[in-house]
C-alpha positions in Angstrom: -1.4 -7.7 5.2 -1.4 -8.7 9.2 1.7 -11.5 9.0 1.8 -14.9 9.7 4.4 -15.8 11.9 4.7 -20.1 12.7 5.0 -18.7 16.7 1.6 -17.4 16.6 0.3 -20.0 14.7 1.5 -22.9 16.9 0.0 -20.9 20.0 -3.6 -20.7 18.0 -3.1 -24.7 17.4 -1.6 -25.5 21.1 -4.7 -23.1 22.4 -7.2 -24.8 20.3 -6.1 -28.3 21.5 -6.9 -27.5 25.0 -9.8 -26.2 24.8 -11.1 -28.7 22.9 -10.0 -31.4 25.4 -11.3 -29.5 28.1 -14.5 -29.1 26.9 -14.8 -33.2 26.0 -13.9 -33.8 30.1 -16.4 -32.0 31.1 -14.6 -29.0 31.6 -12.1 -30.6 33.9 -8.3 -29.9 33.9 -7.5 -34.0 33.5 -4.5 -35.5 32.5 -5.8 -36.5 29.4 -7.0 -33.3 28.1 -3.3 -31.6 29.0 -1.9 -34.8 27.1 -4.4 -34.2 24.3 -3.1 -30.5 24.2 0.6 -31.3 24.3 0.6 -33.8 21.8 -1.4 -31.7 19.1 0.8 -28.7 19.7 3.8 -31.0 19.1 2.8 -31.8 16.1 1.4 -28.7 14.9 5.4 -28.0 15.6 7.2 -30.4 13.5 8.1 -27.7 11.2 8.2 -29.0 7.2 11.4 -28.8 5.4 12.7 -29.8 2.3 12.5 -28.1 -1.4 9.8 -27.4 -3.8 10.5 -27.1 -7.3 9.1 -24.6 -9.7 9.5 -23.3 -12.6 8.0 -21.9 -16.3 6.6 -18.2 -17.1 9.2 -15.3 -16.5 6.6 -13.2 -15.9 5.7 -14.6 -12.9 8.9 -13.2 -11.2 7.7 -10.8 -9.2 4.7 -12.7 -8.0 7.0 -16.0 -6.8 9.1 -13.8 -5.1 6.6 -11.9 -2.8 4.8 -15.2 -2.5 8.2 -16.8 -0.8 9.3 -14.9 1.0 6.0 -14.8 2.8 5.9 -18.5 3.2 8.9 -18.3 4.4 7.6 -16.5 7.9 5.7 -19.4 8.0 8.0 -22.1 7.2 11.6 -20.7 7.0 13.0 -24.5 6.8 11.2 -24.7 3.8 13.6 -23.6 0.4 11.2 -22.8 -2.8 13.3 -22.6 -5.9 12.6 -21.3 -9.1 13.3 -21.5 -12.8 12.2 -19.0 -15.5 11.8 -21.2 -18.3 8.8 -20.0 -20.0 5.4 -20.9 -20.1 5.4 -23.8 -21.9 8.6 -25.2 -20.1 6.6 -25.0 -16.6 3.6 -27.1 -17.9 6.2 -29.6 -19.3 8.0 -29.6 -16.1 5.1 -30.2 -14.1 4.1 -33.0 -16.8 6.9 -35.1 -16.5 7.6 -34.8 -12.7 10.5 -32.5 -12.7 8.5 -29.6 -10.9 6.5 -29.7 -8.2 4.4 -26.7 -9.4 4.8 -25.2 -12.9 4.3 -21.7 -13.5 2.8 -20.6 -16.8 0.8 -17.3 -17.5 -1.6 -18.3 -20.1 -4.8 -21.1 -19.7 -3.8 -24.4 -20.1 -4.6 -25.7 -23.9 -7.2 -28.7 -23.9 -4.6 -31.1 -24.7 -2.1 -30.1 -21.9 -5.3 -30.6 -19.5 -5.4 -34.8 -19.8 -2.1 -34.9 -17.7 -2.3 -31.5 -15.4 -4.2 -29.5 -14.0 -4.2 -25.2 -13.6 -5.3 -23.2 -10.8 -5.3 -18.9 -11.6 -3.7 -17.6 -8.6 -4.0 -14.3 -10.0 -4.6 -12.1 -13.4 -2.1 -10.3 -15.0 -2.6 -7.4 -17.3 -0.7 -7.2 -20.9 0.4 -3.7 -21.2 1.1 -2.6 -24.3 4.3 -0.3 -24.4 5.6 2.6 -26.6 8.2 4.7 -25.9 8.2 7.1 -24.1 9.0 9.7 -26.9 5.4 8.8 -28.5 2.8 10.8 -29.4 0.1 7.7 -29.6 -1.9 7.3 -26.2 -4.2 4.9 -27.2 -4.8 2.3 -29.5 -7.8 -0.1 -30.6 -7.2 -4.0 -30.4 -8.1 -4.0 -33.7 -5.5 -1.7 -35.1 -3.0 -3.9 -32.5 -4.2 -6.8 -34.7 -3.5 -4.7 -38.3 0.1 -3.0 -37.2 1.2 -6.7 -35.5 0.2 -8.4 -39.1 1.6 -6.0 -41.1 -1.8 -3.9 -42.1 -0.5 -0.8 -41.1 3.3 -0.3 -40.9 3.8 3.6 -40.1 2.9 5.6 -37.0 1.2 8.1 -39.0 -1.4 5.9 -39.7 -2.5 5.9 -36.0 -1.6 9.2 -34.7 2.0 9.0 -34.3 5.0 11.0 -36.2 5.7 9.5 -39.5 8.0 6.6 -38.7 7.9 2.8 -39.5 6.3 0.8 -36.8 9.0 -2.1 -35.2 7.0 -4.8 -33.2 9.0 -6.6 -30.8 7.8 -9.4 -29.2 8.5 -12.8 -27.2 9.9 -15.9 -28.4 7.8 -19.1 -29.5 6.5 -20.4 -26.3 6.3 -17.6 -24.3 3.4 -17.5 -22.3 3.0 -13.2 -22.8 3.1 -13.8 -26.5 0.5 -16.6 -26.3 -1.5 -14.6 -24.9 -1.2 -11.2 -26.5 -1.5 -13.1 -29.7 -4.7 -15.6 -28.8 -6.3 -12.4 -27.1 -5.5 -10.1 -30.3 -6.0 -13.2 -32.9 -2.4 -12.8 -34.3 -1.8 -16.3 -33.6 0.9 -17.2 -35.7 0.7 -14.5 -38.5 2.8 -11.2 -36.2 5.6 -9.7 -38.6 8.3 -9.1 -35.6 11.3 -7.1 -35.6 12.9 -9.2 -32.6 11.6 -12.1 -30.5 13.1 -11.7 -27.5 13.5 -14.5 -24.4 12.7 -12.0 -21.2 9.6 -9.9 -20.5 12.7 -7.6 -18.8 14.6 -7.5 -22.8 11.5 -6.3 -24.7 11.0 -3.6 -22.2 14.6 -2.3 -23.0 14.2 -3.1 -26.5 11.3 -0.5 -26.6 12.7 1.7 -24.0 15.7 1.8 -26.6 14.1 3.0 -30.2 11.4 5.8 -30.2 9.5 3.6 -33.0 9.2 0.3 -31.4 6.3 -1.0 -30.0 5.4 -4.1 -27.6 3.6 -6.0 -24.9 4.8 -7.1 -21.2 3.3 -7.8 -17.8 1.9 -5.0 -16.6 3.6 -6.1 -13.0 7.1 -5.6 -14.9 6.6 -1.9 -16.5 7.7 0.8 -14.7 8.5 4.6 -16.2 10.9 3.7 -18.4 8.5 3.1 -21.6 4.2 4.5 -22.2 1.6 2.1 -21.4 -1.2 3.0 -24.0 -4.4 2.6 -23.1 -6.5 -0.1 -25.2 -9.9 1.5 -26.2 -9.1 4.3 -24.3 -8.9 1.7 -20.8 -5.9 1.8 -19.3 -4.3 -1.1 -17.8 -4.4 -1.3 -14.4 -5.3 -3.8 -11.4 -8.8 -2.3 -11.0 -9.2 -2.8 -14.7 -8.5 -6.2 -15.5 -10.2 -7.5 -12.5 -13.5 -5.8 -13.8 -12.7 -7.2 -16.9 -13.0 -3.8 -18.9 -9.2 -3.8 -19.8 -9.3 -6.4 -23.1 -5.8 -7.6 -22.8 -5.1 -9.8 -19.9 -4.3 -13.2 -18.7 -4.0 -15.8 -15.9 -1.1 -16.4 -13.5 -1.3 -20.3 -13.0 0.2 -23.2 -10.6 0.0 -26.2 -12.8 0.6 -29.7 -10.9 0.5 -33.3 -12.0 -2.6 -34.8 -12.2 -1.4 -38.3 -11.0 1.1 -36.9 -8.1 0.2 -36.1 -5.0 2.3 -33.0 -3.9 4.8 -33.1 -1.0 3.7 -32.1 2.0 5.8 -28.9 1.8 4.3 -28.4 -1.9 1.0 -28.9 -0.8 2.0 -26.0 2.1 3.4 -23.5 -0.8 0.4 -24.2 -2.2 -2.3 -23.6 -0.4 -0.6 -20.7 1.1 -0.3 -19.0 -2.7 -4.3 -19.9 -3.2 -5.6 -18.1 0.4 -6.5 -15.0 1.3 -3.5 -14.3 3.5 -1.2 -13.8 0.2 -3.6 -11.3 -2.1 -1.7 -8.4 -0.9 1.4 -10.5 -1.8 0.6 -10.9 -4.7 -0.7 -7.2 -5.4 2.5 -5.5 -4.3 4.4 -8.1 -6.5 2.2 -6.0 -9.7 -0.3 -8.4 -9.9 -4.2 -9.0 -9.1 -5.4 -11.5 -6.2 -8.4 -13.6 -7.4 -8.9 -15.0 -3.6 -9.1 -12.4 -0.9 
């Protein structure tokens, strides 16, 4: 990704300016037109400052990370801070006003969307891991849906070594558990071993006991557990932007409906939503809808 450095940007701005003025006199170099420069160039260079607040889905990590610390070439006065709440705790936050942007990795629910709105920023695949002592390589979301309700309960049953199947998953109002669950239809009715608070704990949960099984951003697995492949399509960035890998979800900035952000918000923003941050964003593990 070519960077963006404010330098180079105020020189496109102070450029602009002139020639702009210029070719309003006529082409003349008047006083007016080097005023008309000056002054845009000066304000093009009242760098922004201040704090923006976000907050909500942990598995966003990764994603606000890259995404700030390439704003921050842009505007390095600027401090973006971040809280990993959950999902649920970011569209709340940006509900009632204490967060500039909330974070959540699920859609918004129709009721949620009278006070806020969501905009994807990116898609993020739900990998589903086994150890890495497994003999399964691939599973159907169907028999997801029967092992994760208790239909089937040994390993034997889908080409693993006899053993009894332990689901780990997220806690209530975790937006990876949302939606694994909404995009499985286990809403509500999974028989978990452990719900765990961290997309980074079930990892290690699963990583820990060769008959364990559970979901995480695929942008948070690394060789430490098996990603199985979901109707024998892997998950991958290529895959869930065609839409072929079943199991995957937005990445969302959720803002207050009846707030206007701050000018650095509004920045932070727009820079997460262009095409300058998609390869951002796909280093961070994740897929760039704009680019």
């Amino acid at each position: 990704m070519k960077k963006i450095t404010r330098r180079s940007f105020l020189t496109v701005c102070g450029a602009a300016a002139a020639a702009a003025a210029l070719t309003a006199c006529g082409g003349s170099a008047s006083s007016s037109a080097s005023t008309a420069a000056s002054s845009t160039a000066s304000s093009a260079a009242a760098a922004l400052s201040g704090n923006i607040a976000t907050g909500g889905s942990t598995s966003m990590k990764n994603v606000i990370a890259a995404l700030t610390e390439g704003f921050a070439e842009v505007e390095p006065d600027v401090t973006v801070s971040y809280d990993p709440t959950g999902s649920g705790a970011g569209i709340t936050g940006a509900a009632d006003k204490t967060l500039d942007i909330g974070l959540s990795s699920r859609a918004l629910k129709d009721d949620e969307k009278a006070d806020v709105d969501g905009t994807t920023i990116a898609l993020d695949g739900i990998a589903i891991i086994v150890n890495n002592a497994s003999k399964v390589e691939d599973l159907t979301v169907d028999q997801l849906k029967q092992m994760f309700t208790g239909e089937i309960t040994n390993w034997s049953e889908v080409g693993g070594d006899d053993g009894e199947i332990v689901l780990i998953g997220r806690e209530a109002g975790s937006g990876t558990r949302d939606g694994f669950e909404s995009i499985v239809e286990v809403k509500d009715s999974c028989k978990y071993a452990q719900e765990l608070t961290a997309t980074g704990a079930v990892i290690s949960a699963v990583e820990a006991n060769p008959l364990a099984i559970g979901y995480a951003s695929l942008s948070a697995v690394g060789d430490t557990v098996k990603m199985v492949t979901v109707g024998g399509v892997e998950c991958s960035e290529e895959t869930v932007k065609d839409g072929s890998y079943e199991v995957q979800r937005p990445f969302v900035f959720v803002t207050n409906k009846s707030v206007t952000l701050s000018e650095q918000a509004q920045a932070f923003f727009d820079f997460a939503t262009s095409a300058d941050a998609a390869d951002l964003i796909r280093t961070a593990g994740a897929v760039p809808v704009n680019e």
